[in-house]
C-alpha positions in Angstrom: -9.3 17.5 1.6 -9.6 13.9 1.5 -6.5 13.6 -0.7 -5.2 15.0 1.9 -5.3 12.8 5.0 -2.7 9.7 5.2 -4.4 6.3 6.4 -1.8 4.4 7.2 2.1 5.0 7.0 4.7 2.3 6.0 5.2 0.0 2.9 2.5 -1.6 0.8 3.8 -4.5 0.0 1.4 -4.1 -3.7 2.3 -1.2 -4.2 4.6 -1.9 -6.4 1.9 -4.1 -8.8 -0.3 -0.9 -8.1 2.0 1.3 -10.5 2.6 -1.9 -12.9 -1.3 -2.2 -13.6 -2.1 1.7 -13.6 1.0 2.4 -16.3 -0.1 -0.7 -18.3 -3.7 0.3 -17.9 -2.7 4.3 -19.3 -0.7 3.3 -22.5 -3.7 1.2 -23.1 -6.2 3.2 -22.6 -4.3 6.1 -24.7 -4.0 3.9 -27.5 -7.3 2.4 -27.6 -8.7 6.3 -27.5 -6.2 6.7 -30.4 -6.8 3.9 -32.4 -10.6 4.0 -32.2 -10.7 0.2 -30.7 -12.9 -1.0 -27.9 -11.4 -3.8 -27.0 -8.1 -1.9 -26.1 -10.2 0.5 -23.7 -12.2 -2.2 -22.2 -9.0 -3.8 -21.5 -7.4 -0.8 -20.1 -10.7 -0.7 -18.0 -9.9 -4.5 -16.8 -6.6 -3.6 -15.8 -7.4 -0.5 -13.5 -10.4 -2.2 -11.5 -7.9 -5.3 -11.3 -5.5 -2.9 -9.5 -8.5 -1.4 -7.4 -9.1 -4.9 -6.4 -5.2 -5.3 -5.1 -6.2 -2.7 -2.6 -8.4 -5.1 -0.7 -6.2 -8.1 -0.3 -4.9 -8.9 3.1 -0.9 -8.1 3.5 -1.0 -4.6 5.9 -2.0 -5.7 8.7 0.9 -8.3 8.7 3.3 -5.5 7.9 2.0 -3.7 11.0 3.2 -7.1 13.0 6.5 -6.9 11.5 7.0 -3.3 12.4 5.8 -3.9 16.0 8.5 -6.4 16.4 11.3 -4.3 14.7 10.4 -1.7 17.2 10.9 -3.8 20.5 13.6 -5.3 18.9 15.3 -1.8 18.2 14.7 -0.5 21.9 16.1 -3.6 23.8 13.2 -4.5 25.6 9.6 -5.9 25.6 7.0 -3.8 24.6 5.5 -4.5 28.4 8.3 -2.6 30.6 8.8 0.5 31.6 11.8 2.4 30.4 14.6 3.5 32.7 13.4 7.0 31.9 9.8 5.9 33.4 10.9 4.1 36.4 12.8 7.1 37.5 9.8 9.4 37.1 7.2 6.7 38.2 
């Protein structure tokens, strides 16, 4: 179930390097299996902690500013004020 569940929603801005490192890491890996050589797996080992470690660098919580902006931009107003909608309710 924990596959499951979505964290956050919106770009990652390494996601793209993510997919790089993990297909590099896989041909790799497969060929180091193949071939009998340790160095090749080791490497392929490298490569996917190296694209574990991406996941910790700062860049999200930037995109989440960005977004915020877009938004208020998008609606005509500041994020502070009522809508026309809500003053005629309120």
């Amino acid at each position: 179930m924990a596959f499951l569940t979505h964290r956050r929603r919106g770009s990652d801005r390494w996601l793209e390097w993510k997919v790089r490192l993990f297909s590099v890491a896989a041909v790799l890996g497969l060929a180091g299996i193949y071939f009998e050589e340790r160095w090749m797996t080791g490497s392929a080992i490298a490569l996917l902690a190296g694209g574990l470690g991406l996941r910790f660098l700062p860049g999200s919580d930037s995109m989440r500013v960005e977004l915020e902006d877009d938004q208020d931009d998008d609606l005509g107003q500041p994020a502070g004020e009522p809508s026309d909608g809500e003053r005629q309710a309120g």
